[in-house]
TIBALO-145089 format. One record per residue (C-alpha): residue number from 1; residue in one letter; x, y, z. Coordinates in steps of 0.02 Angstrom, whole numbers. Layout:
<NUM, A, <X, Y, Z>>
...
% end
This chain:
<1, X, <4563, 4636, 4985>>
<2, X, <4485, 4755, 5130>>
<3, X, <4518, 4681, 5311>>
<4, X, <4400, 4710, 5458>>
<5, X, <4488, 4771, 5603>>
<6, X, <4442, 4654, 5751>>
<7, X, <4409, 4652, 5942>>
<8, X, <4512, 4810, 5971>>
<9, X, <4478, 4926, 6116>>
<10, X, <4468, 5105, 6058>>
<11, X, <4552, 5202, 6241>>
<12, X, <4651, 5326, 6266>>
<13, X, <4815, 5272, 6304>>
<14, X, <4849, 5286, 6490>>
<15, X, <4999, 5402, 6544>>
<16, X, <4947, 5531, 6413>>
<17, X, <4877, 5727, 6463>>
<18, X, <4783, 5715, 6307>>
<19, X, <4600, 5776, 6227>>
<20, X, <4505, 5632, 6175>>
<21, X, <4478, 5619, 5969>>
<22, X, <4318, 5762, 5919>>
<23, X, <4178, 5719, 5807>>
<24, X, <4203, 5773, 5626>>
<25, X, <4087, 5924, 5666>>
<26, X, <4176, 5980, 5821>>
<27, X, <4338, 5959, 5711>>
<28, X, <4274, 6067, 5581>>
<29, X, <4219, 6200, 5712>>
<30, X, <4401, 6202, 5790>>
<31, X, <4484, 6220, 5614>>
<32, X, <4418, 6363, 5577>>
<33, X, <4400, 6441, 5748>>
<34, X, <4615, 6400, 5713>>
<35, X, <4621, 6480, 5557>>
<36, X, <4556, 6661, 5618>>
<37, X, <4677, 6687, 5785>>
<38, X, <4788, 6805, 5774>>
<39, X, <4984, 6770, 5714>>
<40, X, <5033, 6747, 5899>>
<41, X, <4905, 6605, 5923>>
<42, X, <4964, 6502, 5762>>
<43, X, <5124, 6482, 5829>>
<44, X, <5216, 6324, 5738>>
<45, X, <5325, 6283, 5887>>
<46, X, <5198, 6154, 5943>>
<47, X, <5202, 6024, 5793>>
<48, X, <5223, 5883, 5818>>
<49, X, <5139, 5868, 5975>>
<50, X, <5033, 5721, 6033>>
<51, X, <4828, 5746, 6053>>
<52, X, <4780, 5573, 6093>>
<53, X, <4842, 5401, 6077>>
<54, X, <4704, 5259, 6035>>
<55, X, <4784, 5060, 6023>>
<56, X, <4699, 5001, 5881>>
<57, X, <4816, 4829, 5849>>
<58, X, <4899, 4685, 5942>>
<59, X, <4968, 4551, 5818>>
<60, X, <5064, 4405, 5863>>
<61, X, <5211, 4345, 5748>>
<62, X, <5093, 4226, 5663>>
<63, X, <4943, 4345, 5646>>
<64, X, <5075, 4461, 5551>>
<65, X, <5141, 4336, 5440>>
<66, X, <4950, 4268, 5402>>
<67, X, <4911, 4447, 5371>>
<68, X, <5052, 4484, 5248>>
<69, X, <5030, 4316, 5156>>
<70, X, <4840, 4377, 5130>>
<71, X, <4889, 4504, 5019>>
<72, X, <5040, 4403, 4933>>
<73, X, <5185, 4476, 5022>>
<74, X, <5333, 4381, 5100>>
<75, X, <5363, 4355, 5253>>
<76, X, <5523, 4284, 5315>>
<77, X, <5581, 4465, 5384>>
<78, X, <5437, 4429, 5526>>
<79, X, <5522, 4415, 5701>>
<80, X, <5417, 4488, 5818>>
<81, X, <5225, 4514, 5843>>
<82, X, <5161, 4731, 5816>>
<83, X, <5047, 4840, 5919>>
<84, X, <4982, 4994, 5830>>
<85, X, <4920, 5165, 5862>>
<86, X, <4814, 5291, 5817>>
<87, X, <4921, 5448, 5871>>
<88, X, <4827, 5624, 5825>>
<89, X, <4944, 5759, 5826>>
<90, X, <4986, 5964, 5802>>
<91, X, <5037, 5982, 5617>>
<92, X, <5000, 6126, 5506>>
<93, X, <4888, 6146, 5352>>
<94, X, <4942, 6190, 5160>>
<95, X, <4942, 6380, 5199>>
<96, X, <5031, 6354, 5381>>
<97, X, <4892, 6369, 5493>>
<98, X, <4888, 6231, 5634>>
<99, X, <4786, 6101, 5614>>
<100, X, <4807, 5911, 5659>>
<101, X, <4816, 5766, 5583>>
<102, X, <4835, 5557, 5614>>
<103, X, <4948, 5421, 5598>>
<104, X, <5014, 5260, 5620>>
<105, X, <5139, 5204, 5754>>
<106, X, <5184, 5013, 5749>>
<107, X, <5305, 4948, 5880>>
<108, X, <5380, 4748, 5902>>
<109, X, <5334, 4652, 6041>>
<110, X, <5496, 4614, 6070>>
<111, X, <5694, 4660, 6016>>
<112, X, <5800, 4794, 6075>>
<113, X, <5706, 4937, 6188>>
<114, X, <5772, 5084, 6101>>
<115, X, <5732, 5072, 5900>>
<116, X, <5750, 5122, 5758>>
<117, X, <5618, 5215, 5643>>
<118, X, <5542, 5176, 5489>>
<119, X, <5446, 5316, 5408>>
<120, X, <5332, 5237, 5281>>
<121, X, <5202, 5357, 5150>>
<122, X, <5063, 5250, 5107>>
<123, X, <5002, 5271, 4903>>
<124, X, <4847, 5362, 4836>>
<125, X, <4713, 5337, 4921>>
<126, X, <4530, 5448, 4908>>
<127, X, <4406, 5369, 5063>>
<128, X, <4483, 5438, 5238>>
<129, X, <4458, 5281, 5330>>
<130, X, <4565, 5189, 5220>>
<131, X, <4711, 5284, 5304>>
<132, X, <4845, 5170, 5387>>
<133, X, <4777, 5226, 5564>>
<134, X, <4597, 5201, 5507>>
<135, X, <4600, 5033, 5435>>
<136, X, <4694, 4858, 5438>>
<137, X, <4716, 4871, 5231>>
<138, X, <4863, 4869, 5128>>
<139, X, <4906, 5025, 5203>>
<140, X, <4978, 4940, 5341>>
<141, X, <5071, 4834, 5253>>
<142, X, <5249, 4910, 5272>>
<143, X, <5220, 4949, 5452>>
<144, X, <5202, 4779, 5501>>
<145, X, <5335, 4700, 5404>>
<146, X, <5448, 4840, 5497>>
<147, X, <5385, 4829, 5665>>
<148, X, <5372, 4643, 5650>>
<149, X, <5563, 4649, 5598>>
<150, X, <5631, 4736, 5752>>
<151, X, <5602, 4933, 5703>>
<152, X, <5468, 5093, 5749>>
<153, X, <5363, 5108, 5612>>
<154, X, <5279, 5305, 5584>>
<155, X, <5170, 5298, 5447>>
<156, X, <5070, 5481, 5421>>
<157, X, <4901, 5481, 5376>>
<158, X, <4929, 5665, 5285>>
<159, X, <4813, 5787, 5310>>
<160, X, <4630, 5759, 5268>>
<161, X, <4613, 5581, 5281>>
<162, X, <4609, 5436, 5438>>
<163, X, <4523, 5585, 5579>>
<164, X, <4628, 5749, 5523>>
<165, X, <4517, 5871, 5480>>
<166, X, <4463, 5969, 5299>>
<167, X, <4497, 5899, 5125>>
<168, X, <4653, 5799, 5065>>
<169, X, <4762, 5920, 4954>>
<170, X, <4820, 5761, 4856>>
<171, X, <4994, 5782, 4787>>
<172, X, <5041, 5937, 4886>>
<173, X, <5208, 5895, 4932>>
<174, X, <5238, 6025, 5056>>
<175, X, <5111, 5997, 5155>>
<176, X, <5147, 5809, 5142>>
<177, X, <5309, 5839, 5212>>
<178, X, <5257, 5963, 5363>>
<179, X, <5148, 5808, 5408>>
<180, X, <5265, 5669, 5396>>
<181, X, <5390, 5779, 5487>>
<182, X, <5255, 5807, 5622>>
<183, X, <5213, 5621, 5642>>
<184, X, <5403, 5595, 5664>>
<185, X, <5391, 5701, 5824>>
<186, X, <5220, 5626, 5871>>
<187, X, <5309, 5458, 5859>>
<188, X, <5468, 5512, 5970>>
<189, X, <5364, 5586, 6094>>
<190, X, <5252, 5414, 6109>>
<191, X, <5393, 5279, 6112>>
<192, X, <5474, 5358, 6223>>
<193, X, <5323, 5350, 6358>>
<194, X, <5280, 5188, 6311>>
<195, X, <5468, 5134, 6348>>
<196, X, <5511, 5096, 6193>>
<197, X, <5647, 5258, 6146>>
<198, X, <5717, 5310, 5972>>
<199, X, <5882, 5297, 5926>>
<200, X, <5832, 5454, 5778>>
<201, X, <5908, 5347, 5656>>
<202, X, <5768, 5360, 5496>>
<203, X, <5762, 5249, 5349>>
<204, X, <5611, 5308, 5238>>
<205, X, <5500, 5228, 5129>>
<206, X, <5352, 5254, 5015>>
<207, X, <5245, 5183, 4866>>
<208, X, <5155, 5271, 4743>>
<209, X, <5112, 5463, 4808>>
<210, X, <5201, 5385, 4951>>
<211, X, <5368, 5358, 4851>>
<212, X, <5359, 5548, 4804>>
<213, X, <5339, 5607, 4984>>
<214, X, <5474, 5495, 5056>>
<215, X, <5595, 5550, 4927>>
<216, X, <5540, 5734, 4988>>
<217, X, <5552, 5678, 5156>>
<218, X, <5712, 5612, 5131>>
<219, X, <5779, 5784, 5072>>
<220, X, <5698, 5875, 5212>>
<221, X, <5765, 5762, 5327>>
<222, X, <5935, 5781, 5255>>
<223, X, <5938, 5955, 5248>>
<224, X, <5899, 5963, 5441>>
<225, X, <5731, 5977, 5452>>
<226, X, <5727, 5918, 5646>>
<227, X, <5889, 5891, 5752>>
<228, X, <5826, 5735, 5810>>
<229, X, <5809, 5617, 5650>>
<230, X, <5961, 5567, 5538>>
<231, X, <5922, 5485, 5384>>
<232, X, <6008, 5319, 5375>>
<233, X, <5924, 5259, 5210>>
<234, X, <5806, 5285, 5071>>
<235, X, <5692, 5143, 4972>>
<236, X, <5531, 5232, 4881>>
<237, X, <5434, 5123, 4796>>
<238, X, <5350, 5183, 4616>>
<239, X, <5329, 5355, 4629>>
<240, X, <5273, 5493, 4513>>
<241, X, <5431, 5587, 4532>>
<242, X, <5410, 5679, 4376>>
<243, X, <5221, 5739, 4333>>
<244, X, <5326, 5856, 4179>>
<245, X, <5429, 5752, 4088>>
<246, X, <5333, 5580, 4119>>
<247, X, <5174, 5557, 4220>>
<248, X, <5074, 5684, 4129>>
<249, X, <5128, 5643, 3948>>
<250, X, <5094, 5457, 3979>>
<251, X, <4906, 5501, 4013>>
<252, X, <4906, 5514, 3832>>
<253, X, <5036, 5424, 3758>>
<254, X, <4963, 5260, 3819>>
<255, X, <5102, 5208, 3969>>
<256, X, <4943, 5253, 4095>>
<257, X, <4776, 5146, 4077>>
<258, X, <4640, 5249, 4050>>
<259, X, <4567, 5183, 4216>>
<260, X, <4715, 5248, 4334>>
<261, X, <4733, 5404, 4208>>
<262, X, <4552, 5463, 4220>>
<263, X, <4557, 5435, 4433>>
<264, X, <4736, 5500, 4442>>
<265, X, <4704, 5670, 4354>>
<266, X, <4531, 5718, 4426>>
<267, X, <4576, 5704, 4592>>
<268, X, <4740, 5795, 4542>>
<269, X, <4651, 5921, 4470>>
<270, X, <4514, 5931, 4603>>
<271, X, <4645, 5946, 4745>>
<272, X, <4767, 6054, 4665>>
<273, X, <4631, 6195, 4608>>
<274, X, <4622, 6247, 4778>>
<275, X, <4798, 6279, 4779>>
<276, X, <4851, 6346, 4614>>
<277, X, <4661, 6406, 4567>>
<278, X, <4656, 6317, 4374>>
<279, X, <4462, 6339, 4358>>
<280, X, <4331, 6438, 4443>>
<281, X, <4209, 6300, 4371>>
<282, X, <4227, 6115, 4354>>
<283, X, <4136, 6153, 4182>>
<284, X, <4286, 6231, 4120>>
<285, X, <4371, 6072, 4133>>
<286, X, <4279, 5921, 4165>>
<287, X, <4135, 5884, 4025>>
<288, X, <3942, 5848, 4072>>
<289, X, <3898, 5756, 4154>>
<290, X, <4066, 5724, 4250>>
<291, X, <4090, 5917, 4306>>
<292, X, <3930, 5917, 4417>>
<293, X, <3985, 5787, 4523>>
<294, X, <4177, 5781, 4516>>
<295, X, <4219, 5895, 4669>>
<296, X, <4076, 5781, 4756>>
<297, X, <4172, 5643, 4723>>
<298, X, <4332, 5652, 4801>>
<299, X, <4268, 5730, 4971>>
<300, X, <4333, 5578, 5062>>
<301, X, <4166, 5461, 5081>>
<302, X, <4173, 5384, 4928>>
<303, X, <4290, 5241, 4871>>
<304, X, <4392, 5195, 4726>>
<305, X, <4250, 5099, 4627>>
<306, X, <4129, 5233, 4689>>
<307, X, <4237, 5376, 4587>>
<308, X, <4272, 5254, 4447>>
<309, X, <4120, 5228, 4408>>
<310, X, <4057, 5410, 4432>>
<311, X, <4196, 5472, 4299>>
<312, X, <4225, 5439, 4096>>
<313, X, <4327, 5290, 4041>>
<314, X, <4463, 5390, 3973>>
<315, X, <4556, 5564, 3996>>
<316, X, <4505, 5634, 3829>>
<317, X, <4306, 5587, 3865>>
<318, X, <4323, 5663, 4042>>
<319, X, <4389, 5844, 3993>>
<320, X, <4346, 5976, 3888>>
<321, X, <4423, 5975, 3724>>
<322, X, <4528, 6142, 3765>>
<323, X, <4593, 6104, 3928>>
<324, X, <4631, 5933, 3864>>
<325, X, <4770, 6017, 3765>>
<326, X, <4810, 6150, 3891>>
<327, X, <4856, 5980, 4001>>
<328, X, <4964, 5903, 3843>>
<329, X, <5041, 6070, 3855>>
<330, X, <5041, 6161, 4013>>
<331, X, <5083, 6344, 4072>>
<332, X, <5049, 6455, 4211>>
<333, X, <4974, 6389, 4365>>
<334, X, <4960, 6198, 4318>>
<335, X, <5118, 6215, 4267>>
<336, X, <5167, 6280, 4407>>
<337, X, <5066, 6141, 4499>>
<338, X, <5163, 6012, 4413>>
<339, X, <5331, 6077, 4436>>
<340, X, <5313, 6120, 4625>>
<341, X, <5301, 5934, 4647>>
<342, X, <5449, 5890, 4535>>
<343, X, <5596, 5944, 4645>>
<344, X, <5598, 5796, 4755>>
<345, X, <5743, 5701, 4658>>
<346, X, <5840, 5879, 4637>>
<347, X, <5982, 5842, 4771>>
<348, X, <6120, 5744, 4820>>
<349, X, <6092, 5626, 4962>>
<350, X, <6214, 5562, 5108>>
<351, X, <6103, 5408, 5154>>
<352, X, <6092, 5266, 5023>>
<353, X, <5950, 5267, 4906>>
<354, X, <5892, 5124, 4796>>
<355, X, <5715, 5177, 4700>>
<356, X, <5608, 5021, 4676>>
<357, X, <5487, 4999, 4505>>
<358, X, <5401, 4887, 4385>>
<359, X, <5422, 4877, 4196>>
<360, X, <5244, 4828, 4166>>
<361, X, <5171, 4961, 4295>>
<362, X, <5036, 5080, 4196>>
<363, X, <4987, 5179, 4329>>
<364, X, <5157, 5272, 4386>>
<365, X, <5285, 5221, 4218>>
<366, X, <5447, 5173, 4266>>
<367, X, <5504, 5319, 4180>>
<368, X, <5475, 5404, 4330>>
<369, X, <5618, 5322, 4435>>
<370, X, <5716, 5338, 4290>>
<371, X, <5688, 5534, 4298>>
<372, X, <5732, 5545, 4476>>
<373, X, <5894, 5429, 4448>>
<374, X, <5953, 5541, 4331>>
<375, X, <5898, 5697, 4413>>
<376, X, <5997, 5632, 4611>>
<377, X, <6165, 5591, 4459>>
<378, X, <6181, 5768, 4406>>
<379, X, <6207, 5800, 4604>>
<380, X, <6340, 5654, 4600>>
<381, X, <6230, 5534, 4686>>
<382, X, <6219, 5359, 4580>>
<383, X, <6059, 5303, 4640>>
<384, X, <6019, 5104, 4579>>
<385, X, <5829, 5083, 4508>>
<386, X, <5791, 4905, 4565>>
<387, X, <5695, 4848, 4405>>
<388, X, <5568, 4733, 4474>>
<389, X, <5507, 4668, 4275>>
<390, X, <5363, 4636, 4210>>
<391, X, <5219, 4692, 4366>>
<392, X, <5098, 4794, 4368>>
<393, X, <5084, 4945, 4486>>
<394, X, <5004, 4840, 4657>>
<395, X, <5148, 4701, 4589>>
<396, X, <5282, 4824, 4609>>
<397, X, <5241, 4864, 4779>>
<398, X, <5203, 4666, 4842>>
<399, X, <5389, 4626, 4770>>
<400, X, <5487, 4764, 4837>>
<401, X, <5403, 4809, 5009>>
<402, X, <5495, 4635, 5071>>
<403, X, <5638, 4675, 4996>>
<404, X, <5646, 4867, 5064>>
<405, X, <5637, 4776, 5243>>
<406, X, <5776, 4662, 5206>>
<407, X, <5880, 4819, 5132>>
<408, X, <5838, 4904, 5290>>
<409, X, <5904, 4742, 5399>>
<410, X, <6064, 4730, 5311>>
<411, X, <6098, 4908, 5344>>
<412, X, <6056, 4916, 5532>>
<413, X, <6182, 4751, 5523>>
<414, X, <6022, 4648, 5548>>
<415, X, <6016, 4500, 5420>>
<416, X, <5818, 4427, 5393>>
<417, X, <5797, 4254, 5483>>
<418, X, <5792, 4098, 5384>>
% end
């Protein structure tokens, strides 16, 4: 369902005292020239700040809508046409060191000149130039339905994929956040030179990983994070909101295929090693032949069918037989793993919130919106989860990413056309 992106000119966007984008080489050079200056050099106050600016779409209103229909998704929200761009910015990395990363930012061609934003998380994804700044894919699919309906869209890249430098630490939420924060700022900073200001209002949105880091988002967001945003509404989209009480135990109690549960939990594992240091040797928890080629794996060249097909067909063939039960019961560091991604739904919002999911979905259970609802009531905040039936984890997302648009219309007191 991959789209070529076509006949668009890769400048620098004129206007802008910028660096033009490095080679992957010269990036890895500067990161970790960055990572040994001294404290006064790694100062954070410059996040958020824009490298370069590349256009890398220009869509009329009927090239959106032909776009969305070719992956099933509705498309009577579409107003305008989109132009995209690459924006690479000043973030910082999982231990606070600066580093930079890329993103999406999708503006109409056409409606009001100051807009609102939309910050949309894109889902799992392991080749970097499947990122939403890298590729026309799926990934882009919530920016353009949007942009195309009259708002900003920011979608982050996170660190580690589209041109941001190092490895993807998949499922680190605070690092996800510093970067979606980051792109916010990236995004105000572009707009507003390309005449097209922010009003700060935010409504954020996610699917899949992306659901957990817009519900983290959201909280940041809420709790302040930058004086210029307000968070004026919250939609995530099947996320794994609870890796304790639901997305781990359905690896085993069959709610997970054994396809999504053998990709989800290696590059978990993978990812989150080099922050919470389970193994010192893939042996220790991957079986032969899978532990000699895991870490190789998810290094951000390969795609989804190239890791499949690289990796056993089910959890309990891929891991060793005792850290298959120290992951059906977990303690110390992957505990700890697991649990410093499980806070996201711990709060009590001021925005509205509806959390989207699928009762058929066997990659992220339902039981994980059903978690976080329960999780935002003990804070007093009755959160709906908008039970899309019987679709599958990719269904989930084509039904409710029209519907999050509409939600977001209705809200800004914008109703979709008919």
């Amino acid at each position: 369902m991959r789209k070529r992106l076509s006949g668009v000119a890769a400048i620098l966007l004129a206007g802008f005292a910028v660096a033009p984008v490095a080679t992957a080489a010269e990036r890895d050079t500067a990161h970790r020239d960055t990572a040994h200056r001294d404290t006064a050099d790694r100062d954070t106050a410059h996040r958020g700040t824009v490298v370069s600016v590349v256009p890398v779409a220009d869509r009329d209103a009927g090239q959106v809508r032909e776009f969305l229909a070719g992956s099933d998704i509705a498309t009577d929200s579409v107003r305008y046409g989109v132009r995209a761009y690459r924006l690479t910015y000043r973030t910082v990395d999982p231990y606070g060191k600066p580093t930079t990363a890329t993103g999406l930012l999708t503006l109409p061609k056409g409606g009001t000149q100051r807009l609102d934003l939309v910050s949309d998380m894109h889902g799992t994804m392991v080749k970097r130039t499947y990122a939403p700044s890298a590729s026309e894919d799926l990934g882009r699919v919530p920016s353009y339905l949007n942009a195309s309906a009259g708002r900003a869209v920011a979608a982050p890249d996170y660190l580690g994929l589209g041109e941001g430098p190092g490895p993807h630490p998949y499922m680190d939420t605070r690092s996800a956040v510093t970067a979606s924060v980051d792109m916010l700022r990236a995004a105000r900073a572009t707009a507003d030179r390309l005449g097209r200001p922010l009003t700060g209002d935010v409504y954020a949105t996610g699917f899949s990983q992306g659901g957990q880091v817009a519900m983290a988002l959201g909280r940041a967001l809420d709790g302040g994070a930058d004086k210029h945003f307000r968070l004026k509404a919250l939609a995530p989209v099947s996320g794994p909101y609870d890796l304790v009480g639901q997305e781990v135990p359905a690896l085993f109690d069959g709610r997970v295929n054994d396809t999504s549960g053998v990709f989800y939990i290696s590059y978990w594992l993978v990812a989150q090693n080099r922050l919470h240091h389970f193994y010192k040797d893939p042996g220790e928890v991957f079986r032969a032949p899978y532990a000699s080629r895991v870490e190789s794996l998810f290094d951000g060249t390969h795609d989804e069918d190239d890791v499949i097909k690289g990796l056993a067909p089910s959890v309990k063939q891929l891991l060793t037989p005792a850290f298959h039960d120290r992951l059906r019961h977990p303690s110390g560091p992957l505990l700890d793993a697991m649990r410093s991604a499980d806070h996201t739904c711990d709060w009590k919002p001021d925005a509205p919130v509806r959390l989207y999911a699928g009762a058929a979905d066997t990659d992220v259970p339902i039981g994980n919106a059903r978690s976080c609802a329960l999780q935002l009531a003990a804070h007093q905040a009755h959160v709906p989860v908008v039970n899309q039936g019987e679709v599958d984890h990719f269904g989930s997302f084509a039904v409710s990413a029209p519907q999050v648009a509409r939600w977001f219309n209705e809200l800004a007191g914008r109703g979709s056309p008919r």
